[in-house]
C-alpha positions in Angstrom: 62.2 35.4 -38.8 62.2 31.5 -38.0 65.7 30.1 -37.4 66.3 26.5 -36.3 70.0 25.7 -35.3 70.8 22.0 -34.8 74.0 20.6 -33.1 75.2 17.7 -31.8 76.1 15.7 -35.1 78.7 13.8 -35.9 80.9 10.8 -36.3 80.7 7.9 -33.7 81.2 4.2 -33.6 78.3 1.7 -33.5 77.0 1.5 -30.2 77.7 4.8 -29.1 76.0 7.8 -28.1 75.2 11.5 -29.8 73.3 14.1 -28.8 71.4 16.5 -30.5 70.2 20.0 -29.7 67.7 22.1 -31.8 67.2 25.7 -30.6 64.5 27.5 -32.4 64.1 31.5 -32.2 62.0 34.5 -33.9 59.1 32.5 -32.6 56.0 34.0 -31.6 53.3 32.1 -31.6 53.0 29.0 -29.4 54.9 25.7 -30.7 52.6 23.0 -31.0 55.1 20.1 -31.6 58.9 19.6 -32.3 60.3 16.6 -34.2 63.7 15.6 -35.5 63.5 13.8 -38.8 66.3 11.7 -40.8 67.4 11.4 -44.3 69.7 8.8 -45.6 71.3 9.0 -49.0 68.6 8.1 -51.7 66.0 7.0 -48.9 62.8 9.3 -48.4 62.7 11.8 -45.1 61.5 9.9 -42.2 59.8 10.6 -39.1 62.6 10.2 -35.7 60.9 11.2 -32.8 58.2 13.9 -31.8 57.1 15.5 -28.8 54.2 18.0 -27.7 52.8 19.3 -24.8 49.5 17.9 -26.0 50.3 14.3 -26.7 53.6 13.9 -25.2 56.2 11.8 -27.4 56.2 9.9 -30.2 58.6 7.6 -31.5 59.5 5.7 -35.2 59.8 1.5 -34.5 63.6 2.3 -34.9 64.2 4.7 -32.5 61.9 2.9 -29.6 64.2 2.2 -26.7 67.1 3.5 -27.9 66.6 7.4 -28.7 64.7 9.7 -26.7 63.5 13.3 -27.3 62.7 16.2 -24.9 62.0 19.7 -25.1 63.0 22.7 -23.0 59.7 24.8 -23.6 60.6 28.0 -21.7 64.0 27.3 -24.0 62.3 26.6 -27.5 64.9 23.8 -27.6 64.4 20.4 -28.2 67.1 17.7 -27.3 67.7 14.3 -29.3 69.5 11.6 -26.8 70.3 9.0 -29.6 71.8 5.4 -27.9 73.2 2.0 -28.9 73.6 3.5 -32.3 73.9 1.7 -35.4 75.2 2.1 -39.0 71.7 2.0 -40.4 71.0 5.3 -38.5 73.6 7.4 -40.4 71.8 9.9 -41.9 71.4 14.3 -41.7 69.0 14.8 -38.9 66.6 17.3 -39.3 64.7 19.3 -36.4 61.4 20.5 -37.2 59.0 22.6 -35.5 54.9 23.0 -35.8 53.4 26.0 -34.2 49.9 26.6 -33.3 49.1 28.0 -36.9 50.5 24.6 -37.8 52.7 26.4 -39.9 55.9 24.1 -39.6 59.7 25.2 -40.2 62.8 23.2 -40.5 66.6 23.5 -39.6 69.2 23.1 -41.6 70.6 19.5 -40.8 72.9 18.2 -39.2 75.0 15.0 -40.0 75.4 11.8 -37.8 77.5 8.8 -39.3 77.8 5.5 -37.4 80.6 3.6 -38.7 83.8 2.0 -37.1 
């Protein structure tokens, strides 16, 4: 069985730092891509960041030069280094992986809230 466990959330003041861990496990087949994803209250899930072997990573225009993802392959972990951060990114942060089947999972959230 699939099981993605995020940490790293929390509370932190604008223009601080938080970083995220999600380790996946019960994985089998090959991961094709891991991704963390955000949802504010009453706003639509929205793509973070995202990173594969195949086309390295990927960012949204509000995460460019301040976050940064990585991956620990051998590890199945992937890592969320979120900078400079504001109110606007308060949110639950999802992880999210795609395997080769593209068959994708989630994790079950973990909240960060910017606020002084």
């Amino acid at each position: 069985q699939v099981q993605l466990v995020e940490s790293g959330g929390g509370l932190v003041q604008p223009g601080g730092s938080l970083r995220l861990s999600c380790a996946a496990s019960g994985i089998s087949i090959p991961i094709y891509s891991m991704g963390w994803y955000r949802q504010a209250p009453g706003k639509q899930r929205e793509l973070v960041a995202l990173i594969g072997s195949r086309f390295g990573a990927n960012y949204a225009d509000s995460a460019k030069g301040r976050f940064t993802i990585s991956a620990d392959n051998a590890k199945n972990t992937a890592y969320l280094q979120m900078n400079s951060l504001r109110p606007e990114d308060t949110a639950v942060y999802y992880c999210n992986v795609v395997i080769l089947t593209l068959d994708g999972y989630w994790g079950q959230g973990t909240q960060v809230t910017v606020s002084s």
